[in-house]
N, C-alpha and C positions, 0 to 999 in steps of 0.2 A: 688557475689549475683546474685540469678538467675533472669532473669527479667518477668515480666508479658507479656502475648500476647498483651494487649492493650500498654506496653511501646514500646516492639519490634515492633508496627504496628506504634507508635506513629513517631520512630525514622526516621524508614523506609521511611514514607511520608516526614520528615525533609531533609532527605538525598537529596527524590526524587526534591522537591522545590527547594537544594540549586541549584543541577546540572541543572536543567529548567531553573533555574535563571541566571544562569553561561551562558548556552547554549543563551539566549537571549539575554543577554551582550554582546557576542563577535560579534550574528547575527547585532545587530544595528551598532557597532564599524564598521564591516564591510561594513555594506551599507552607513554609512558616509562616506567611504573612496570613492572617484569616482575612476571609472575604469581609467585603463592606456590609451591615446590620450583621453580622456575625454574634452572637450570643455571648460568645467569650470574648470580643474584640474590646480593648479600652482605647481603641482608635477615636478621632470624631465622630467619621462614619459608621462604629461600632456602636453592638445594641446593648452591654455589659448593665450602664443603666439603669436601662426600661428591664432586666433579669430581677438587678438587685432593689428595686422602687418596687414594680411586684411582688416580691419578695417581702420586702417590707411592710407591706400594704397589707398584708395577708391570704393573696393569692398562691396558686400551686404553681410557679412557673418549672418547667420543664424542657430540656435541651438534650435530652440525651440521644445518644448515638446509634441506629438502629445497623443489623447483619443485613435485613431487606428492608424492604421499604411498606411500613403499616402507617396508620392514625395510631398512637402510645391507647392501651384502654384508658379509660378513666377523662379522659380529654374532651375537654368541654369546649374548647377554643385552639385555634392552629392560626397561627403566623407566618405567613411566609411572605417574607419582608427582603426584598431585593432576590431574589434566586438569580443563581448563577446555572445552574442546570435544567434545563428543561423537562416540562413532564409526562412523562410518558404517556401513551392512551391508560395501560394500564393501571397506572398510578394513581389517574383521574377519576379511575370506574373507583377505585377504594376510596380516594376523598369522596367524590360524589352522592356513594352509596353512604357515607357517614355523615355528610351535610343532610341528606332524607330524614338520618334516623336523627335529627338534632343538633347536630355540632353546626359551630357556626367558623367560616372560613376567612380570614383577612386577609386581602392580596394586595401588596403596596408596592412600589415602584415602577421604575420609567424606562428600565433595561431590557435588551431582547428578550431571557426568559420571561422578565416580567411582563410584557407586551404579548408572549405567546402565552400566556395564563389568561390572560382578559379576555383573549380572542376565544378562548376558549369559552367564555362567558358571553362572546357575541358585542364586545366591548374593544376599541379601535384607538390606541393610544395617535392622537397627534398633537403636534408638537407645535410650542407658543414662539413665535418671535421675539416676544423678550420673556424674563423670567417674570412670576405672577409671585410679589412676597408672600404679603397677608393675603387671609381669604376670611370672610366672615360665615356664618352659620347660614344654611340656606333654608331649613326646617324646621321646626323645633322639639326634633327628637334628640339634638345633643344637648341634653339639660339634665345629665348624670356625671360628672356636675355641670352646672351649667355654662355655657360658651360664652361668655360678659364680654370676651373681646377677641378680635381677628388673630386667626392661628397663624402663625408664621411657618407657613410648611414651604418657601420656595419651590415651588411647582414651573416645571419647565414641558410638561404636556398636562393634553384634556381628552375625555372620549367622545369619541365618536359613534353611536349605535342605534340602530332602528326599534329596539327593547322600546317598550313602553311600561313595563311593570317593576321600576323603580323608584326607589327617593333619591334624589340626590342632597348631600347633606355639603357640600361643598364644594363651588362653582368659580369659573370663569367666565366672558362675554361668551367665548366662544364653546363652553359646553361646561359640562360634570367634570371635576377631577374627582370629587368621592362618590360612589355610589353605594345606595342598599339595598340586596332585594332577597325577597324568600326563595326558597327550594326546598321544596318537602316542607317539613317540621322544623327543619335550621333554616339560616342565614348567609348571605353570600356580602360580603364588604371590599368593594374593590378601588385602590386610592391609586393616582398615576405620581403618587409621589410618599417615598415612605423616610422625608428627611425627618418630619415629627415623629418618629416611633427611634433615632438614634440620639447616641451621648451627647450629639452638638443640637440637636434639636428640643432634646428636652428642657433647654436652655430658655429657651426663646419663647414668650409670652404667646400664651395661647397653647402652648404644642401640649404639655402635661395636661390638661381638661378636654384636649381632642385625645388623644392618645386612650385617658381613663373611659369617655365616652363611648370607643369603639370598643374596649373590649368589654365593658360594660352590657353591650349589644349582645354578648353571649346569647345564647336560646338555654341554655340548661347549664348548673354550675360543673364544675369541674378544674381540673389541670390546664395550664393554658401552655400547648408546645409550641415553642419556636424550631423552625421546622430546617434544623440544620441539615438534613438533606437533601435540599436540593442546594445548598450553597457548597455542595462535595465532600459533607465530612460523613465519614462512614466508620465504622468500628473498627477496632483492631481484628476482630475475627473473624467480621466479612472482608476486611482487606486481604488478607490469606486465605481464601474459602475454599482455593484450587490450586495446583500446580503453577498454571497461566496467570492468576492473580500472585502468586510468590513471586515468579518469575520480574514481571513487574511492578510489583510493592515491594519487594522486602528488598534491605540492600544487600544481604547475600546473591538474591536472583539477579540483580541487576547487574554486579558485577561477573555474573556467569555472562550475563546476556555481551557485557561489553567486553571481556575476554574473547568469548566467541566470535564478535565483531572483529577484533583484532588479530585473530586467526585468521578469517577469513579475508581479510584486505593482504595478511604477509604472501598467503598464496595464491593469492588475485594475481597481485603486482610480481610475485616470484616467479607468474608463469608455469607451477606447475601444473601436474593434471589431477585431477580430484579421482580420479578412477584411468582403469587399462581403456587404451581408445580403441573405438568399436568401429571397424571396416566398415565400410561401404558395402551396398550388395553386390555391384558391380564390380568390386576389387575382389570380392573373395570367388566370383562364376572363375572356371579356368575357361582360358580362349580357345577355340579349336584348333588344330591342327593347320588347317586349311585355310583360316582367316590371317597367321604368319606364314604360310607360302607366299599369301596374296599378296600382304601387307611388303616381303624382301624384293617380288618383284617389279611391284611399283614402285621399289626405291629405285632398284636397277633400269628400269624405264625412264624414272626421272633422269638420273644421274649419265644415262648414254651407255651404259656399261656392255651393250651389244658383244664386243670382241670380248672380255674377260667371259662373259657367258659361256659365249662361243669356243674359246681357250677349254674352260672346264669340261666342258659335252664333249673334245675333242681327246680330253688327254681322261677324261673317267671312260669312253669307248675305248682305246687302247688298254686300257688298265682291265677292262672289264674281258674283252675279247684274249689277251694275253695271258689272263691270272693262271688256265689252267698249266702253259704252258713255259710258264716263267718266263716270259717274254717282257721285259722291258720297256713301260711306256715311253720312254729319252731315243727310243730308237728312229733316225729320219723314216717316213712314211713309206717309202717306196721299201726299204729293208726290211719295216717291220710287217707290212702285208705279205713281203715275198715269204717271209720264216713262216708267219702264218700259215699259209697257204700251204707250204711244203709241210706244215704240224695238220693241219685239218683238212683233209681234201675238201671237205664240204663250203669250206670257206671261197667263196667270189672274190676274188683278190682284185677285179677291176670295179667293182661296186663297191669294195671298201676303201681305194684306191679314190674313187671320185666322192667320197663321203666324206673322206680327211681333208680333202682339196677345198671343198668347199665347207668345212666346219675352220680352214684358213685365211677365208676370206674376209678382208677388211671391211667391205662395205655390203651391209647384207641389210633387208628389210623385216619388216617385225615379222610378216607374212612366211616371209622364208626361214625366219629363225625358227616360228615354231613348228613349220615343217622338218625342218634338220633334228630339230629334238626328238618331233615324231619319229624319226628314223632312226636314231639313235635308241631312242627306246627299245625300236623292234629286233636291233641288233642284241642289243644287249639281253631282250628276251629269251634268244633263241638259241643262244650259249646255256 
């Protein structure tokens, strides 16, 4: 059965909603899920842990949620342990300017943000052939407490850098995966791998005495923040700061947004017109006069039309020379000159006589047509 354009339009939009639908679903599933070292995560890859061991310990740990993006005051130490968002210039000049005045920065992992964070440090994540388990101490500045035995950080890169004013506290053949260096009055610590600072890592021999040593490394005491923003989480209040942020955050806005969507696909596909449609310039000029003279006679040229021409020149001259005298165009040629003549002396009844004759002629050239017309004109003038 064939279907109607309103069923196949009908379908269409069905189709379109289920996959929106689909498409929405997996986006919410997804932002359920918290990223990997995530603060709040009790994933493997989650840092929940390393929150509540600090915690425990008697440090300040800290996660909360920022409208823009600051250092928390009081913060002595910043984590930022696998980011998922990259960091802006601006962003950088704020950490930057608070590693000068003291704070000390830890930057751990092997993923793009985290590889555009090093580089920003001048620090070149590459990548091992196989995975590196254990690593042993390389210095013996981790001895708060001390490192008695190889950290199991699974390291699957090392860096690369022309720096020379480093420690590295933890190495492979082919380079540093930990390093340390000053900046200003703080600390900069940057690991190509940040499995020892999550729930599955602080498992594993070694990783808590590495973990206590770097933040141990502090420059001045303080809050120690894990730096959920750059892993995407932002506050209820900066999520709505605007219109365009409601729009797409809130699920009131979204559902505007995909109503709207679905309006404008019904009269996509409906074909109608979204507004009155707006002429052309050249359809609104009117043509001249003279360009449809031109235009009827080219037709008549094309088409042969010579004797119909010739017919009308012959029978609008009778009509025009007669009107006053109600003389009858239908009247044979030689009768309607003689009445003529005897109505208008002035009338030449053998000039109009030979004027008729040859506005009857069958075979006539263009040359001569438009001299007969000329003449015809003059007649007709002169009534």
């Amino acid at each position: 059965m064939k279907l109607s354009r309103d069923s196949r339009l009908a379908i269409g939009l069905f189709v379109v909603l289920a996959i929106l639908t689909v498409l929405a679903a997996i986006g919410q599933t997804q932002q359920e899920v918290p990223p990997a070292l995530a603060s709040s995560s009790t994933a493997p890859d989650g840092a929940r842990a390393l929150w509540l061991w600090l915690d425990e310990l008697g440090y300040q740990p800290d996660d909360q949620a920022l409208e823009i993006f600051r250092v928390p005051n009081e913060t002595g130490l910043m984590l930022m342990l696998e980011p998922v968002v990259g960091v802006t210039p601006g962003e950088w000049e704020l950490i930057d300017q608070w590693i000068e005045d003291g704070g000390t920065l830890v930057v751990a992992g092997d993923g793009v943000a985290a590889a555009f964070a090093a580089r920003h440090y001048d620090f070149t994540l590459a990548y091992l052939s196989a995975e590196a388990t254990a690593l042993a101490a390389q210095a013996p500045l981790l001895n708060s407490p001390p490192l008695t035995a190889p950290a199991t950080v699974r390291a699957f890169a090392y860096f690369e850098t022309e720096r020379s004013d480093f420690a590295t506290l933890l190495a492979v053949e082919g380079g540093p995966v930990v390093v340390s260096f000053e900046k200003g009055a703080g600390r900069v610590i940057v690991s190509a791998t940040a499995y020892p600072f999550s729930n599955a890592g602080l498992k594993e021999p070694g990783n808590p005495a590495l973990a206590l040593n770097l933040i141990s490394a502090a420059r001045r005491s303080g809050a120690i923040w894990f730096d959920e923003w750059h892993h995407g989480l932002r506050s209820t209040r900066a999520d709505l700061a605007g219109p365009t942020d409601w729009l797409f955050a809130a699920p009131a806005g979204r559902s505007l947004l995909f109503v709207a969507v679905v309006i404008f696909l019904a009269l996509l596909f409906s074909g109608r017109r979204f507004g009155r449609p707006v002429p052309l310039a050249k359809d609104i000029t009117r043509r001249a006069p003279l360009e449809y003279i031109t235009a009827i006679a080219n037709l008549n040229r094309r088409a042969g039309h010579r004797r119909a021409v010739l017919r009308q020149y012959h029978h609008s001259l009778k009509r025009a020379l007669g009107h006053r005298y109600r003389l009858p165009p239908a009247l044979p040629d030689p009768e309607y000159a003689a009445r003529l003549a005897s109505y208008d002396p002035a009338c030449n009844e053998k000039a109009l006589l030979d004027l008729l004759a040859r506005l009857s002629r069958r075979n006539v050239s263009e040359n001569e047509m438009i001299q007969l017309a000329a003449e015809v004109a003059g007649w007709v003038k002169d009534t």
